[in-house]
Structures are given as structure tokens and as C-alpha cells.
C-alpha positions as CSV (number, residue, x, y, z in Angstrom):
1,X,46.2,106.1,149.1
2,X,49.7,105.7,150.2
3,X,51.6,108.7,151.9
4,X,55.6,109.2,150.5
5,X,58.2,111.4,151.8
6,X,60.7,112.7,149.8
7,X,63.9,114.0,151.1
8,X,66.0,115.8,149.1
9,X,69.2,117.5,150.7
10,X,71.2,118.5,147.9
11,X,71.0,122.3,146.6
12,X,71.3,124.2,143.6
13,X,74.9,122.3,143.1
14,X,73.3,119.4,142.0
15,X,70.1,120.8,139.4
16,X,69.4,116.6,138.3
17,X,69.0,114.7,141.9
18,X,66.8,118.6,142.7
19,X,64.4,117.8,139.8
20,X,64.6,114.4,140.1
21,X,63.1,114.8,143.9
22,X,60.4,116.4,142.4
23,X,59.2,114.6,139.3
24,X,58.8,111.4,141.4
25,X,56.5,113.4,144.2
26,X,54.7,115.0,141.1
27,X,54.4,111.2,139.8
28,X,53.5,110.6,142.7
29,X,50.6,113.4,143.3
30,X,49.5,112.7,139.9
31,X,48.7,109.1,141.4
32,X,46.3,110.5,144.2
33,X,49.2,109.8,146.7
34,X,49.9,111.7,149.8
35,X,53.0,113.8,148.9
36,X,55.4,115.3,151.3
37,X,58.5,116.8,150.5
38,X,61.1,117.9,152.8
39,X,64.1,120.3,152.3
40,X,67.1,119.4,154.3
41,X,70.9,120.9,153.7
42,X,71.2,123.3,150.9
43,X,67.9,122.3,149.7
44,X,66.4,124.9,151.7
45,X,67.9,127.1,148.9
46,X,65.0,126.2,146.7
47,X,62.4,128.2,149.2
48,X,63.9,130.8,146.9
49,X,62.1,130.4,144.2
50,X,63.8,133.0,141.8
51,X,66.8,130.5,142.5
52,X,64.0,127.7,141.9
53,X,63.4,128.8,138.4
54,X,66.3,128.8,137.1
55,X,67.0,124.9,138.1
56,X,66.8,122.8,135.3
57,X,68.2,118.9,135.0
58,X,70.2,118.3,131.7
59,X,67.4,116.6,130.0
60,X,65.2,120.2,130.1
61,X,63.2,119.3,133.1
62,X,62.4,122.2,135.3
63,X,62.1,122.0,139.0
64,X,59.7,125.0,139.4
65,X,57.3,123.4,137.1
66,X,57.5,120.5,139.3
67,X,56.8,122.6,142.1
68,X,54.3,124.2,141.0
69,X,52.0,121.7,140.4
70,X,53.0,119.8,143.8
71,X,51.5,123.6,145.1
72,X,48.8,123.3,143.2
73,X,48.1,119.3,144.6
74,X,48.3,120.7,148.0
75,X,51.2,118.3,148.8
76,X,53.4,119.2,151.5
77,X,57.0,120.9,151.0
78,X,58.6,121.7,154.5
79,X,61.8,123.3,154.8
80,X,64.3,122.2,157.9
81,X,64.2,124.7,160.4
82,X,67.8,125.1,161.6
83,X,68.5,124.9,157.8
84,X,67.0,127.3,156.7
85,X,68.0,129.6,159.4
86,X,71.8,128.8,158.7
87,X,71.0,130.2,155.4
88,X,68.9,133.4,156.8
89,X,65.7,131.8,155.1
90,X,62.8,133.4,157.5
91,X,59.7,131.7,157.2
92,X,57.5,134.9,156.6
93,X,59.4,134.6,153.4
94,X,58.4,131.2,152.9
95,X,56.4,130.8,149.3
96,X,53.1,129.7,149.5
97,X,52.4,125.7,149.9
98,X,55.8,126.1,151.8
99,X,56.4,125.8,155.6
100,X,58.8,125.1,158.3
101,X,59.3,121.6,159.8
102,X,61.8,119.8,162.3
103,X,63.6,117.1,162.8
104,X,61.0,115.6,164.5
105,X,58.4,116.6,162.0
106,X,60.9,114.4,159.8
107,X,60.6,111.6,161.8
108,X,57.0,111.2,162.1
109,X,56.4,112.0,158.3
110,X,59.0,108.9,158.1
111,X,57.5,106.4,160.6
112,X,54.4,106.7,158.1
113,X,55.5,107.2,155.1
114,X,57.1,105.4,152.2
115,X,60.3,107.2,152.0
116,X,62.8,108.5,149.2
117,X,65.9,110.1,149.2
118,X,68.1,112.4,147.0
């Protein structure tokens, strides 16, 4: 079993490389692989999920469902700490399978993880 990180720091500005993120860690879960996503930038944004369900990529794809079934997986979707503060995201208002990482938390998941970016 191989352990990827995926990095996504764009928001709700840019629906396809948001969905995109996901599909490939769901692709990736669906495989038996360890997932980890982390939410940098306006990507925190998508700890909202009534934002999250709305977010769709021009071929119909829907984030949430992505998400949903990366919950259901138990992989990992951290949200950046100082970014999600900037944007008065508290973590007791985290959604479940959701927590708060660092920069350093970053970092380590990166030292041993293949890694993807969007």
C-alpha cells in the first residue's frame, strides 16, 4: 500500500482543479492506498460543506461526492491551520473525517508520501 498526499490550494474559484484533487484521492482510496488530503489557501473554503455541495467541474463531477466517499474510506482531509483561521474556519466546526493540520504536519505527510498538487 502506498501513502499519497494530495494538495490542493485552489478554492471555490476554480470548481475543476477542486474536483479533480479529489477524484484522483478517491481513485486512489478505491485502490487500498493511504489517502491524505490537505487543504491549503482558499481550499479551506471546502470545510464548508454547504459551499462543498454546490462545487461541480464542467463535466458534472461533484466534489462532495468525492468527499464523501474519501470520509467514508477514512482517508485523511486536513485543513491548514493559519488558513483556515484567516478565513474564521474554527475547527469545532470542522465536518467529520476533517481536522486541522500544520505546516509541519504538511511536511512529514510529504517526506512519506507520494505527492500531488492542484
Amino acid at each position: 500500500m502506498t501513502k499519497f498526499l494530495f494538495v490542493l490550494t485552489r478554492g471555490p474559484e476554480d470548481p475543476t482543479r477542486a474536483v479533480r484533487c479529489f477524484q484522483f484521492a478517491k481513485i486512489a482510496a478505491d485502490k487500498g492506498h493511504e489517502v491524505t488530503v490537505f487543504l491549503v489557501d482558499d481550499a479551506a473554503y471546502f470545510a464548508n460543506l454547504s459551499l462543498t455541495e454546490r462545487v461541480k467541474a464542467p463535466t458534472g463531477d461533484e466534489l462532495i461526492t468525492y468527499w464523501k466517499f474519501l470520509v467514508e474510506k477514512k482517508a485523511r482531509i486536513l485543513v491548514c491551520k493559519p488558513c483556515a483561521e484567516t478565513r474564521l474556519i474554527m475547527e469545532e466546526e470542522l465536518p467529520p473525517g476533517t481536522a486541522i493540520g500544520t505546516g509541519v504536519t504538511l511536511i512529514d505527510l510529504a517526506a512519506e508520501s507520494k505527492v500531488f498538487t492542484f
